[in-house]
N, C-alpha and C positions, 0 to 999 in steps of 0.2 A: 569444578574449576579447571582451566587449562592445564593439560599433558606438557609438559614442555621437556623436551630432552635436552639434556648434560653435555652439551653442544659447543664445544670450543666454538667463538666466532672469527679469531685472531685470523683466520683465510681474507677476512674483507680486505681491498685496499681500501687508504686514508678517505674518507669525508665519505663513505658510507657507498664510494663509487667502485663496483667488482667488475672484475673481466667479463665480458659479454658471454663468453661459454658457459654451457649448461653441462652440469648440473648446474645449477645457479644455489646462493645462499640466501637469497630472500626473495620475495614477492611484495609485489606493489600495489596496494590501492588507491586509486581517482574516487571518492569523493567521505564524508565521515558519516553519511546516512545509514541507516539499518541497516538494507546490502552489503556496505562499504563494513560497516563494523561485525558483521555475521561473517562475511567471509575472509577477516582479519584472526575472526577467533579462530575459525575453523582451521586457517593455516598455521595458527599456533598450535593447531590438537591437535597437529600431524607432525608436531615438530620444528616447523617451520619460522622463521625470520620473519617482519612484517613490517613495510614503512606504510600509513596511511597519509596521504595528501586533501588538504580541504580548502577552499580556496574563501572561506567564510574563515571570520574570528573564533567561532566554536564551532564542533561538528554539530551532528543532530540530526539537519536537512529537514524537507518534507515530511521524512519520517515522524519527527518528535511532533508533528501535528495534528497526526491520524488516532481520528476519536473515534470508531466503529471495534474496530478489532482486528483481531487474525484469523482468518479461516481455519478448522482443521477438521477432518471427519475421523471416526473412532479412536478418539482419542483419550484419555484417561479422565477429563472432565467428563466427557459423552457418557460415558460407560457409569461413573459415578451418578450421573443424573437418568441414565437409564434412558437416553437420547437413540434411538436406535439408527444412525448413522451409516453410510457404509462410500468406501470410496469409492464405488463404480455407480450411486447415485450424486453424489459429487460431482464427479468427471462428466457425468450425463445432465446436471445445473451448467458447468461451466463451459460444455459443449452449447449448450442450450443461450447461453448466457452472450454466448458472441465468439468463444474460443473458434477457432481453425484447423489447428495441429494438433491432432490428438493425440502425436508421440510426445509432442513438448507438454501440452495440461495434461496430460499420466504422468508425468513430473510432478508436477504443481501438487496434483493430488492424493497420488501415494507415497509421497515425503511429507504430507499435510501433520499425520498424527505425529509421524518421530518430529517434526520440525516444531510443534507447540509443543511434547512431552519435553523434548531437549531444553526450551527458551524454561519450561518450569523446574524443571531438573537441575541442569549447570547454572541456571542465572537466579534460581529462587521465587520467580515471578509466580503473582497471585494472577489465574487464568480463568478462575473458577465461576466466571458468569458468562452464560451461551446466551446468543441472539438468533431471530433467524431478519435475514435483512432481504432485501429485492432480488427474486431469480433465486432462491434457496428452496428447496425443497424440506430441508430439515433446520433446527437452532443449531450452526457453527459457527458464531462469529465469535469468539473468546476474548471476554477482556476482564480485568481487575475491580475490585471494586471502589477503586478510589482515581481519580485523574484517569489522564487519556490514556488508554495505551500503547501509543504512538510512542508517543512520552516516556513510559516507565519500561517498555521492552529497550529501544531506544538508548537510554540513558544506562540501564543495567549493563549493556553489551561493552559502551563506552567507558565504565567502570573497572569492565576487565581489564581489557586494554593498556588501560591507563595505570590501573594495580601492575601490570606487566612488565609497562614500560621505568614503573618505580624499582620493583625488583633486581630486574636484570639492568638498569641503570642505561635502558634505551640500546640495549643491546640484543635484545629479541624483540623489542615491539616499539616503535615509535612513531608519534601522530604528529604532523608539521601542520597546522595553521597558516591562513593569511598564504597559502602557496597554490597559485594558478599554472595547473599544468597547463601546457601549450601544446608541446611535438612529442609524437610519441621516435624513441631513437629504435630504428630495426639494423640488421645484421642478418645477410644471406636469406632472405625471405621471410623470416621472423621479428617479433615485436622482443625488442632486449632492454628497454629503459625506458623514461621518461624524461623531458626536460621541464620544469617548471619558474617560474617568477617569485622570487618572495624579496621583499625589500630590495627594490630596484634593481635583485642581481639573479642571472639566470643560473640555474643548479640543477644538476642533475641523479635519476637514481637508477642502478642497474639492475636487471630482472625482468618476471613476467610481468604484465599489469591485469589488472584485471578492474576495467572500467564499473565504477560503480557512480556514476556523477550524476543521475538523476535526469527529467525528462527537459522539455524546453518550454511548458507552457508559462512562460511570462518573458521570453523572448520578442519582446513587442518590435524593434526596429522592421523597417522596411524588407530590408535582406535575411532577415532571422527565418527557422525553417518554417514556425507559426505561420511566415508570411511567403513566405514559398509553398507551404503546402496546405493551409488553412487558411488565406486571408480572409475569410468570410468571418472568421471568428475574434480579429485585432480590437474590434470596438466592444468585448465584452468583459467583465472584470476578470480574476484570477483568485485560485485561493493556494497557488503558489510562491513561494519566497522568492527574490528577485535574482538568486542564483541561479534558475532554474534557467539557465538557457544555451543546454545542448552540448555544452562543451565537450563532453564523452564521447557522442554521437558524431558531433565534427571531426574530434580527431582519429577517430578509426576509419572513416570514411578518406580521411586524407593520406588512409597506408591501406586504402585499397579493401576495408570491412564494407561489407553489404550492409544496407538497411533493410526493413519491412514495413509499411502499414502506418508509415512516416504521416499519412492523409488521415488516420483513428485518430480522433483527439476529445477526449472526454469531457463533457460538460454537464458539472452534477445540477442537480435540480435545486437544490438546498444553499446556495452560498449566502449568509447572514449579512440584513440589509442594517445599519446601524441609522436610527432616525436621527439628524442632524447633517448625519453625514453619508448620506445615498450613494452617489458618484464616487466613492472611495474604491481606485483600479484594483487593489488587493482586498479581498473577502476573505473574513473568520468561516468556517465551515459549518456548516449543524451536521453531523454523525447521522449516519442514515439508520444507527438503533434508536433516533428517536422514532423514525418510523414502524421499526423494528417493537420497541414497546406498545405500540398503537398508537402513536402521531397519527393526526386526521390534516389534510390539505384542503384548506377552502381557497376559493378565489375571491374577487371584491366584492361579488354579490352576497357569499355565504353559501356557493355551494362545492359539494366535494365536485370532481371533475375527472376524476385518474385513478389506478393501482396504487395507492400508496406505496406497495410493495411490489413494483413493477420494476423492470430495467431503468438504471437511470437514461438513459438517451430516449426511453417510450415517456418516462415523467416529466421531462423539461420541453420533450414535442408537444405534450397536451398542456404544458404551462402557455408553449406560444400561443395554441388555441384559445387562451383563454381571457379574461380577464383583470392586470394585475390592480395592486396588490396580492399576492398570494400570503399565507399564512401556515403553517405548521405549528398547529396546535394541540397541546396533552395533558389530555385529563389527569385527575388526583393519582388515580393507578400508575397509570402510565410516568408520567411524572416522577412517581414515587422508586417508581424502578429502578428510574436512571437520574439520581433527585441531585447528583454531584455535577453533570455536564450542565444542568436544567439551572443549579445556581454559578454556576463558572460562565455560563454565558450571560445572565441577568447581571452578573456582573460588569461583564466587560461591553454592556449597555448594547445586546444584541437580539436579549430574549426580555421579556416584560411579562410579568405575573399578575392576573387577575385575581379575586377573592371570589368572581364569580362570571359564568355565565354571561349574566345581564350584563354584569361588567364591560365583557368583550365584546357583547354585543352591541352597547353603546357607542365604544370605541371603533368599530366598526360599519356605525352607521348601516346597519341592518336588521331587522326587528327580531326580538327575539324566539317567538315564534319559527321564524325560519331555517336559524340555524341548531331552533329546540326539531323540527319536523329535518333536519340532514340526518343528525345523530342519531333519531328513533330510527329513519329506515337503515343507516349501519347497522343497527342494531336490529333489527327484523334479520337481513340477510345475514347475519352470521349466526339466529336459531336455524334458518330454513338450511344454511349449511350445514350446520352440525347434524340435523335431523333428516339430510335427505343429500347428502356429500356429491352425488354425481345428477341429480334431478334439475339443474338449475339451468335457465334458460341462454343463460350466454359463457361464450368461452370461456375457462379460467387460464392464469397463469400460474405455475408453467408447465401446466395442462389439465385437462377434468372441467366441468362446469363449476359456473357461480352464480350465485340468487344477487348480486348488489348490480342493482341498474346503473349508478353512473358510471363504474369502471367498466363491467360489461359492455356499456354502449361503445367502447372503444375499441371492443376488440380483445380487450388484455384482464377479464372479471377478476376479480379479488375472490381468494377462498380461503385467506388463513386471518385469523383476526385473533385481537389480543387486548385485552383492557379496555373493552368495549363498556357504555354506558346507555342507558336509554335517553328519549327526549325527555320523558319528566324530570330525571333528574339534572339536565343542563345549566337552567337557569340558576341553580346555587353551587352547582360543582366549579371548583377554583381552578383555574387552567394558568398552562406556562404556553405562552405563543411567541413565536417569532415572527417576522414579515424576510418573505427568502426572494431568492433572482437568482437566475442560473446563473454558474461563473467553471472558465476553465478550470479542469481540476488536474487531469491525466491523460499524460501521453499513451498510447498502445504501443506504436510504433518505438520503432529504434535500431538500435545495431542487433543484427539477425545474429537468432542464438543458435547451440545444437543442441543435444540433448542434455549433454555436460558443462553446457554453459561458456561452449569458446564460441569468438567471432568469425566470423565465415566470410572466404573471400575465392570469387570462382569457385561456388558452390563445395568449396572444400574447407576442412578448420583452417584458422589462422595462427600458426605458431607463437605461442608469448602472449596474444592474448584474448582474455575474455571478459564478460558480460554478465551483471547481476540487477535486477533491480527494475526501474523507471527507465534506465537506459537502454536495455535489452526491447526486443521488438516481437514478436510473432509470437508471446504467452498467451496473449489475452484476444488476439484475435480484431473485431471493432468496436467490441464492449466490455466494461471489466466489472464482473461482480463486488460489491461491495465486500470489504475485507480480504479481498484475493491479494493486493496490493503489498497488506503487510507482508503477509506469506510467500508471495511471490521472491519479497526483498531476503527472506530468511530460506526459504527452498534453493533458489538460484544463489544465493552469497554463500549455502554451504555444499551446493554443490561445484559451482564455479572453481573457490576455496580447494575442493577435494582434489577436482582434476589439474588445478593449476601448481598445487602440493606437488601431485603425480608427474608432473609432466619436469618440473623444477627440481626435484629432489631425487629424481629417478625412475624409468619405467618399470622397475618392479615391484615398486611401491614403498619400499623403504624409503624411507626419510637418508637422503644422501647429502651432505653439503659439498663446496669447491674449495679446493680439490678432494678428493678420498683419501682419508687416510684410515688406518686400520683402529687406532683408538676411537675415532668416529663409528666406525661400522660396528665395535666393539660395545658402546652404550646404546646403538640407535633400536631401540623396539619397536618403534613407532609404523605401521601396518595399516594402508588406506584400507578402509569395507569397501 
């Protein structure tokens, strides 16, 4: 649980608004997403003060949606499963993956393992099932075995928080709803407050901020950045909440923070097509550990055509290529793996269950024969891998040969395979299939981070404030690995957290409130790493 020091707060002035001088008594958060809630905690474990702003009726965000997992390499799951893991084959995925900055993803990377040991440790979270998803070299993607874990890391965080703000009676931790920050308030070159909206009246709070608002892909208007900097992309769905549009990003830019990579804009392969209702602008997602388990992608005719386990921007390029309907479809095994997302979707009328084969294959108007001769050669090419791992005639990803001709023809061969099945047994094997459409998913871009997670303006940090999350820019480079996402939200929320503690509380790292007084310095133990 949270550190919290024995912290007279009686320095505040009334209505929770302090003198702009720093040291400062609290810190601020823009938005109530995993970012926003990871580096709320972190400033309490340093002692610290914490208003969270959310401009939605409940927090959560995009976060509580993310069904794949968390990245993390050697990690205490790893290590129990005997995953042989290491962070500088990681760093060398997410290099490989689309990252840029290799001083920023050695961030991302070697705070991977403490940043899943901590969300299991302090918050109690079950972590204990690895995937490996598209662009991974090894199984990291960690998630629970029950619901999403978008969801359950997510909501743990908001728990604390929320236990915090019960305790100390909103006097170390408080989360305001329903409040659209607007302007951010600066002083001598520095970011010192925020002004916000909530029931028709403007209010404001003093301190550092540290942007955690998430990206802009559903930012559809004309002048939105989507449409500044992607219009190509305005007529496609979204599997974002209609928040999503940029507000963080705007207002740092408007006190003078640099952006980056504002033109990256992610478009996953998988967004869940709902039969009755095709044309619906917001898309449910499918987790790309279904692919992860051994999802197979067929097109209209019934053939595979792609990496399943390839970058998502190489898998929705060969979807354009191809023929739709597309389909993401998983065997008994497969299926069985991940057999809670597989009924939470069939639920919400997005995934459809066969008892067989022949079944799908009716339903697909394709003979079954054809899509029994897809599955047997899957199935060919991952004996002739296992039996001859570098002998195979076309490239693999993400590197080495692969024996599987349709992915090979692309450029991108497949070499890791998982709950593979033969053609004979197709026709009575019970499959969970979806029919999918690419849909915007994730910004890359955003407000330019450093290494500590402040904002940067004339290539220097920006005093007061920083950057965590969806809203931050140059992590991920022009493509983002599956499950980097969550981690990114928990790497940069507690590192942001750490330095904005540091910078608010004192450069020596002690936890210091305003003014100093000696019975303060007297209780404060609290010591950034």
């Amino acid at each position: 649980s949270c550190r919290l020091s024995a912290v007279s707060w009686q320095h505040s002035t009334g209505g929770g608004i302090m003198s702009s001088a720093f040291p400062a008594s609290q810190a601020i958060v823009i938005g109530g997403g995993l970012a926003g809630m990871t580096t709320a905690n972190t400033i309490l474990e340093h002692g610290g003060r914490v208003v969270v702003l959310d401009k939605s009726a409940f927090c959560g965000g995009n976060s509580s949606k993310a069904t794949s997992g968390i990245n993390g390499s050697e990690t205490k799951t790893q290590k129990a499963k005997n995953i042989a893991d290491t962070n500088e084959l990681f760093l060398s995925d997410t290099l490989k993956g689309g990252a840029k900055k290799p001083e920023i993803a050695k961030v991302l990377v070697y705070e991977s393992g403490p940043a899943v040991d901590w969300l299991m440790e302090t918050f109690k979270l079950d972590l204990s099932l690895v995937a490996r998803l598209g662009g991974h070299s090894m199984p990291r993607t960690h998630r629970g075995k029950e619901r999403f874990p978008g969801m359950t890391i997510t909501y743990a965080l908001i728990q604390m928080i929320e236990k915090v703000q019960e305790k100390s009676g909103g006097s170390m931790a408080k989360i305001i709803t329903k409040a659209k920050a607007f302007e951010l308030i600066t002083a001598g070159g520095a970011v010192t407050g925020v002004k916000y909206q909530k029931n028709n009246q403007v209010l404001q709070e003093m301190g550092p901020v540290i942007l955690c608002s998430g990206g802009f892909g559903a930012d559809f208007e004309k002048d939105s950045l989507l449409g500044k900097h992607r219009p190509d992309l305005l007529h496609l769905p979204t599997s974002n909440g209609e928040h999503c549009t940029g507000d963080g990003i705007k207002m740092g830019t408007d006190v003078g923070a640099a952006t980056i990579d504002l033109e990256w804009v992610q478009v996953h392969p998988t967004g869940l097509v709902k039969v009755g209702d095709e044309d619906a602008k917001v898309k449910f997602l499918a987790a790309e550990a279904l692919r992860g388990v051994g999802g197979l992608l067929l097109d209209a005719e019934g053939n595979r055509f792609a990496n399943e386990l390839g970058r998502r921007d190489y898998v929705t390029g060969e979807m354009w290529k191809n023929k739709a309907p597309f389909r993401l479809c998983l065997n008994k095994a497969a299926s069985d793996e991940i057999i809670w997302h597989c009924k939470h979707y069939t639920g919400r009328g997005v995934m459809k269950y066969y008892e067989s084969g022949e079944a799908l294959a009716k339903d697909m108007g394709v003979p079954v024969e054809k899509l029994a001769a897809a599955h047997q050669q899957h199935y060919e090419a991952s004996k002739k891998q296992e039996a001859d791992p570098e002998g195979g005639k076309w490239d693999a990803y993400p590197g080495g040969k692969s024996h599987d001709e349709p992915s090979g023809k692309t450029g991108v061969g497949k070499k890791f395979y998982h709950n593979v099945i033969t053609g004979a047994q197709f026709a009575k094997e019970p499959f969970y299939v979806a029919i999918i459409t690419p849909a915007i998913h994730y910004c890359m871009g955003g407000l330019e981070t450093t290494k500590d997670g402040e904002c940067m303006r004339n290539g220097k940090a920006l005093p007061g404030l920083y950057v965590a999350g969806e809203a931050a820019g140059g992590v991920h480079g022009n493509n983002r690995l599956g499950g980097n996402s969550l981690l990114d939200c928990v790497v940069f929320g507690r590192v942001a957290g750490r330095h904005c503690a540091k910078y608010a509380f004192g450069e020596d790292g002690k936890f210091r409130p305003y003014p100093i007084e000696k019975r303060d310095r007297d209780v404060s133990q609290v010591i950034i790493q």
